[in-house]
Every structure is written in structure tokens, then in C-alpha cells.
N, C-alpha and C positions, 0 to 999 in steps of 0.2 A: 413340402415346400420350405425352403430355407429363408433365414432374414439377416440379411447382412446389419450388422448396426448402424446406426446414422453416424454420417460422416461429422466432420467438427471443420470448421471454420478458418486453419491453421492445419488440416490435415497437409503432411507433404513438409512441411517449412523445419527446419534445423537451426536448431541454436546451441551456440557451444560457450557455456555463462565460465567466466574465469573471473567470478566473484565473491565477494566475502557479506558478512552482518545482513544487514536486510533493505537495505534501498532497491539494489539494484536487484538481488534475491527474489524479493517479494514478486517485483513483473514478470521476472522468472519463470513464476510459480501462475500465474495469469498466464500467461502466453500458452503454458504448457495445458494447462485447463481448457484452453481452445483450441487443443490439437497439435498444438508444436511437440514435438522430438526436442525435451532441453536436456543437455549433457552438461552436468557440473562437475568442473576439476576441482579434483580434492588432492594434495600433499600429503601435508598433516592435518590428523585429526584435532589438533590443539591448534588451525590458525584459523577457523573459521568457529561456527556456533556449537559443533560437535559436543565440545566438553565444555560449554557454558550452561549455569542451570537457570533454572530450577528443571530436576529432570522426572518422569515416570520412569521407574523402571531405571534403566543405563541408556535409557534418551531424552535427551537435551529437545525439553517442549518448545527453547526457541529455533532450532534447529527444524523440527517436524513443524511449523508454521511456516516457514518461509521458503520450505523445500521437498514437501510430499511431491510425490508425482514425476520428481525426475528419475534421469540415472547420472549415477553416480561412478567413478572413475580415478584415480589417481595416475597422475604424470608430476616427475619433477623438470618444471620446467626452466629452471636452471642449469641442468644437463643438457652437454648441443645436441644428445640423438633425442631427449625432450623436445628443444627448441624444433627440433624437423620432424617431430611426431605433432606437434601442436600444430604447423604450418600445415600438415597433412591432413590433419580436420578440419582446422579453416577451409582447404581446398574441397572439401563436399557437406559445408555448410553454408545457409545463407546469410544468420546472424549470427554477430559475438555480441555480448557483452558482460560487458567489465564497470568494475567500480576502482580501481585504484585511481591514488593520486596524481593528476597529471603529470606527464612526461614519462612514468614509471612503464607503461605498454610499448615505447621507443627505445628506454634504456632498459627492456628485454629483448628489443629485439622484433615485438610486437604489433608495431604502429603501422595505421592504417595504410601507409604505401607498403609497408612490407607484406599485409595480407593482400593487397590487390595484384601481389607479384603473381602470387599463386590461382585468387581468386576475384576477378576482375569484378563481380557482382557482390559481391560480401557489402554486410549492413556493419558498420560497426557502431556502436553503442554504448556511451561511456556515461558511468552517475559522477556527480563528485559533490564535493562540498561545496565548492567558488565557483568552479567553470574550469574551463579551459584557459582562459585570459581574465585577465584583472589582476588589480592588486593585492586580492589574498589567493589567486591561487594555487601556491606551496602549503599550503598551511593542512596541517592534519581535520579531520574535522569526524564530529559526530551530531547525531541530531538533537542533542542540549545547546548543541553549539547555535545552528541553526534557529533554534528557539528562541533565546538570547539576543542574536543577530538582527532576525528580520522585525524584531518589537514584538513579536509573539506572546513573550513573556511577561511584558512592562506593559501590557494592554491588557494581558488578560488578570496580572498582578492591582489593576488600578481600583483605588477603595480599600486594598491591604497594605500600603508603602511598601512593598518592594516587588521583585517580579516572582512570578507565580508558572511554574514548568507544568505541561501539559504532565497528564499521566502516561500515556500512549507516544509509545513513537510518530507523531502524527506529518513530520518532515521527512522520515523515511518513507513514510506511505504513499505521501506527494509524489517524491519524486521516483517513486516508483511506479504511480499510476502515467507520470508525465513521460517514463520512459519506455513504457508500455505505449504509448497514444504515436510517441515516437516512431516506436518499433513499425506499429500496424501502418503509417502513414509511410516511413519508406518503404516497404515489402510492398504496398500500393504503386508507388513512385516506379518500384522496379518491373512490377509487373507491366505500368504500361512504357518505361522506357527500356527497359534493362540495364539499368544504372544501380550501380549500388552506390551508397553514400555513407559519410561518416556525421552521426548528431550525438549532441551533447547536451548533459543535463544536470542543470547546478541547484542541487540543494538548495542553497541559499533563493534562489529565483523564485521556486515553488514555496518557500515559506514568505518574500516577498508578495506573491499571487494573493495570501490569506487578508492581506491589510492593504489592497490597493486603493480600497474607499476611505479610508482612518490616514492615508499617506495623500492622497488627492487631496480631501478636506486640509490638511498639516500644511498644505503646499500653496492653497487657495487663502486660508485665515489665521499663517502662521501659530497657530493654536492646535493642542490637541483633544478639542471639547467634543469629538464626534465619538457616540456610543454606538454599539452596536445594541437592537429594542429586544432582541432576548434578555430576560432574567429569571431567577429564581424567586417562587413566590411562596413563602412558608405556610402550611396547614396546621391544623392542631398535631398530625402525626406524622408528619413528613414534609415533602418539598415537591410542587410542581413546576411547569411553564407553561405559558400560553405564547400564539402570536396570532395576533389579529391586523392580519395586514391590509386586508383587503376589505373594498368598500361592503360596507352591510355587517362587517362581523361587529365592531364596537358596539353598533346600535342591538346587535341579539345579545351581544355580553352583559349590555346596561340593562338590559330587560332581565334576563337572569338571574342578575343581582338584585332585581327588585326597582329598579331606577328606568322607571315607564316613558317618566315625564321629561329624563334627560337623554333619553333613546331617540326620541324626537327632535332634541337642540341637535341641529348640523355642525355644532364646532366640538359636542362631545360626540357625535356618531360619526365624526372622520374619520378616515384610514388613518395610518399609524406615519407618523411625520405631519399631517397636515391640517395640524389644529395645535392653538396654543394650548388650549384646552387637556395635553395631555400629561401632562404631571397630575393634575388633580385626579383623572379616571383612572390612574395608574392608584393611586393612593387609594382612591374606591376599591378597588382590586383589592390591592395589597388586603384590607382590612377584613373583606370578605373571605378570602379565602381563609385567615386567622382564625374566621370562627367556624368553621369546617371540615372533619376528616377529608384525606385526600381522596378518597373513595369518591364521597359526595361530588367534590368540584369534578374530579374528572367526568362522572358520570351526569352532571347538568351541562360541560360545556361540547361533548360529545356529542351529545344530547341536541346542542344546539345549534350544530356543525361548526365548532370553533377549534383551529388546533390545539393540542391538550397534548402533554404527557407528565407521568409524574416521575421525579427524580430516582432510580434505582440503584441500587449497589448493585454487586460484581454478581453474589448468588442470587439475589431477585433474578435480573437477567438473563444467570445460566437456566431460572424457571420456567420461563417465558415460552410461551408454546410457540409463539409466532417463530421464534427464532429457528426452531424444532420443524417448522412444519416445510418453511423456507430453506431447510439445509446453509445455513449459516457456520453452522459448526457442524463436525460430525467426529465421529467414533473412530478412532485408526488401533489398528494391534500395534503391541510393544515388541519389538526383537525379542528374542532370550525371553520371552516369560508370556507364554502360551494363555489363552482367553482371557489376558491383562489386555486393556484400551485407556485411552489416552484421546482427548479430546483436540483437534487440529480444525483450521479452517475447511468449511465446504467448498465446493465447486465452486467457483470464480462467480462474485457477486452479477457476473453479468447472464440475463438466462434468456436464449434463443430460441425461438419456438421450432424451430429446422434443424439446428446442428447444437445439441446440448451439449455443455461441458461435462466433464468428471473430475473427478480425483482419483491421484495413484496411491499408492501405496508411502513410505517414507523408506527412502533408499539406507541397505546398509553400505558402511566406505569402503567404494571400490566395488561395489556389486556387480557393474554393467563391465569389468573391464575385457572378459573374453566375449561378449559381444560385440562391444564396441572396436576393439584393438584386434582381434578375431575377425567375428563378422563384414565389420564397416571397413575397416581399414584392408582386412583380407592375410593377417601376418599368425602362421603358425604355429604351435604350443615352443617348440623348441627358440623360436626368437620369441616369444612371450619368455621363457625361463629363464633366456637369458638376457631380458630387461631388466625382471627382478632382480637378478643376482649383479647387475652394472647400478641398480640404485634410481634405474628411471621409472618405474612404478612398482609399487606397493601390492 
């Protein structure tokens, strides 16, 4: 008896990504993880992450983060029997998407009524920095920019005078989850209309989304006095955080700490916001944990079902079994250098009890192209050889 594998969630669905860095990438890499068929054109190897480092081996670790799993292809599609081979996959795909700067998809040639010529259902799907419309949207952008922009920076800077940049591309991730949420709601839409549509997704919006309550408050009491109650609380060996949001946790915290008597005062055993009382218990805090390896607190507020974690660098982290056990990260082979691995994201953070994700492999450039231009398209060795030698793929 045979066992076919379990299907994925995106089985059947095509997308053909004509995009660069990692905004739009990254959902890429998501979609394909639930089953999509993603095909990323590639030119050159120097205009996308290919030959940016830091690398294992002669691959580019940001390149293999934001693009395991697809295939991989070259067209130049600046040449017109390009421009009529890109139209041609459009016509037996269901999604494009693209990250260039508005207008640039039109002045290829590319825009959304030109794909509907061919493919009247097609999803197209554009990231950008501004939008589509507004007053910056010419403007180059990358995700410092975005940081800067949406207050990101000068919020998370406050208490050092000046603004403070995330570590992580955490604007690219936005809007690549947001154009991912996109994706799966029109593929939805078409399924029960058979309409395809064109959605759009501005950087700047999703790092907007991050401070919608610190922008409400701004807009209510002209002032920008509103914190967010996460902080850092120092140990004798390190750094933890707690958040006690909810009713019943202060009152287990104060007991904890030893403070029986004010576990029972209702205006120190409030939820978090709803007591004046809370600068004082916050300073109770602070001083307790001062006298205590991080060990300890974690394992008393754990202990006392309070959320806990303590602050880790990069290789604590890579320690961490949890991460290990959860396939958060996993192990991918190096091109050119046999039982060499290189650490890449897991299977798409989202896990299905029915239709599991995976991960592919990390595509070399140009890999899929007698597949794709072959197979899919259906075009012979001899007009393959002589695309190469006219300049339109690689």
C-alpha cells in the first residue's frame, strides 16, 4: 500500500515573484511553504541578494533566507521576446508579485491591465515603500527608511536622545506578512468570484500599524507621554522582562516578592494601567530582581505563572532547544561544498495539523530554467539555445 504525501494548503496555485531584497521576498518564501509553485526571475546575479553577504561557502545567507524553496529562472526582461515570454507566464499564473517602485511595472510594460490582457484572473501584488499614491510615492525607500518614518525609531530611541534602529529588518517583515494576508484573501475572492485583482502594500502603512495606540494617544492629548509597560529589568547576571497584564498576576508577583500584605491592597494588585499605584510596584520589582541571578527570577515567576523571559543574545538563542524542537531554523546544504550546511529559516511559522508546510531546498541561478521554459511553457532545446545566445536568458 502506497501513501501519497499530504497535500498543502496552496497546492495547485502559481506565482511568478519579479522581485528583489526582502519585503516582498520573504511572503514569497511563505506562500511557497504552503504549497505555492513560486518562480523568481532572476537577470543578474548582482541585482538582487545573490552577491550580498555575509556568505557560507559562495552563498549569500541573506539570499537563502528569503528564497529557499523556490525555482529559480533567468529572463531579461528588457528584451521584447523577454517582455512576450514574461506575458506568457503571466498567462498560466495566478499570482505576480513585484516590489519595484511605483509606475516602474507600466513603464515595462507590465501593469496590471497589460496582465489582464493575457490573464483575465491574475492577482497582482505590489510592496513598496509609500503606496501607490501619496506624496512620497517616487521616492526610493528601504526599511531604515521605514523605521525613521513611522516613529519606530524615536520611540523606541526615548530615554537615549535620539532614535534608536531596530536590529532586524522588522518593516520588511511587515509588509511581507501583510502581503502574504493579501495574497491568500484575493486567491479567496477569486475563488468565489473569479475575479482577479490588483492589492497594494506600503511599507510605510505596516510600520504605521506598530504605533497606532502611541499615534491615537498623540492625537487625543497632544502629547507623547504614552509607554508601552514592557521593560527591561536588570538581574545580578543579566536582563529579564515580565508582563503582568492581567488580573491576579500583580497580586502572585507581590507575594513572590515577599510583599503578602500589599498582594491584598486592590490598587497594588491591579492589572497593569489600572492603578496609580503602579510606578511604586514597578520600583518593588526593579529592586528585587537587582538582588537575584536571572535564573532565580525566572524560575520563581514561572513558578508563579507570571509571564517571564530573560533577555538573550544571538548564540544563547541559536541554544535554545525550543527553537530546535519547533523547526524555527533548520540546516540547508551549501552549493559547491558537499556536507557543508548553513543555517536558513524553517518551514513557515504557521503549522497545520492537515496540510503541513516544508521547506525546498535554496535554488542555484537559473536552475528551473529547462523546466520552466521547457516544461511549462513547452519551447524546445534549440529555441532555448537560441534565447541564450539573443541575450534573453542566462
Amino acid at each position: 500500500m502506497t501513501h501519497s504525501s499530504p497535500s498543502k494548503v496552496l497546492d495547485g496555485v502559481r506565482i511568478l515573484e519579479l522581485a528583489r531584497w526582502q519585503a516582498a521576498p520573504r511572503g514569497g518564501m511563505i506562500l511557497r511553504d504552503m504549497g505555492a509553485e513560486v518562480i523568481k526571475i532572476e537577470w543578474r546575479k548582482g541585482a538582487d541578494l545573490r552577491n550580498s553577504g555575509p556568505f557560507v561557502g559562495d552563498t549569500s545567507v541573506q539570499f537563502a533566507a528569503y528564497n529557499r524553496g523556490k525555482k529559480s529562472i533567468t529572463l531579461n526582461t528588457r528584451h521584447p521576446k523577454g517582455k512576450e515570454l514574461f506575458l506568457d507566464l503571466v498567462a498560466v499564473s495566478d499570482v505576480v508579485l513585484e516590489n519595484f517602485r511605483p509606475g516602474t511595472m507600466d513603464d515595462m510594460e507590465f501593469g496590471y491591465d497589460d496582465m489582464c490582457r493575457v490573464n483575465p484572473g491574475v492577482i497582482l501584488a505590489s510592496v513598496s515603500g509609500f503606496g501607490q499614491y501619496g506624496p512620497y510615492r517616487d521616492r526610493q525607500c528601504f526599511d531604515p527608511i521605514i523605521q525613521a518614518m513611522s516613529g519606530i525609531g524615536d520611540q523606541t530611541g526615548r530615554g537615549f536622545d535620539q532614535p534608536i534602529m531596530a536590529e532586524g529588518p522588522i518593516m520588511d517583515r511587515t509588509a511581507a506578512l501583510h502581503a502574504t494576508v493579501g495574497i491568500l484573501g484575493a486567491l479567496r475572492h477569486r475563488d468565489r468570484t473569479g475575479e482577479g485583482q490588483w492589492l497594494e502594500v506600503a511599507m510605510l502603512d505596516g510600520g504605521i500599524s506598530l504605533e497606532e495606540v502611541a499615534l491615537a494617544m498623540c492625537y487625543e492629548t497632544g502629547t507623547n507621554d504614552f509607554k508601552r509597560a514592557g521593560t527591561f529589568l536588570k538581574c545580578q547576571d543579566g536582563w529579564v522582562t515580565t508582563g503582568a497584564a492581567r488580573a491576579g498576576m500583580w497580586e502572585r508577583m507581590l507575594k513572590v516578592m515577599g510583599y503578602d500584605e500589599l498582594s491584598e491592597d486592590p490598587e497594588y494588585a491591579a492589572p497593569m494601567f489600572a492603578t496609580e499605584k503602579a510606578e511604586i510596584r514597578m520600583e518593588l520589582l526593579h529592586l528585587w530582581c537587582e538582588e537575584r541571578p536571572v535564573k532565580e527570577v525566572e524560575d520563581a515567576l514561572v513558578a508563579a505563572d507570571i509571564p517571564v523571559g530573560r533577555a538573550m543574545s544571538i548564540p544563547e538563542v541559536l541554544e535554545d532547544r525550543h527553537i530546535w524542537e519547533r523547526e524555527v531554523m533548520m540546516e540547508a546544504d551549501v552549493d559547491g561544498h558537499p556536507g557543508k550546511k548553513m543555517l536558513v529559516p524553517g518551514p513557515s511559522f504557521i503549522k497545520f495539523s492537515k496540510t503541513p508546510t516544508t521547506a525546498g531546498p535554496i535554488p542555484r541561478f537559473g536552475e528551473h530554467n529547462p523546466g520552466i521554459y521547457g516544461g511549462l511553457l513547452g519551447l524546445d532545446d534549440e529555441r532555448l539555445a537560441e534565447m541564450v545566445k539573443d541575450g534573453i536568458i542566462t
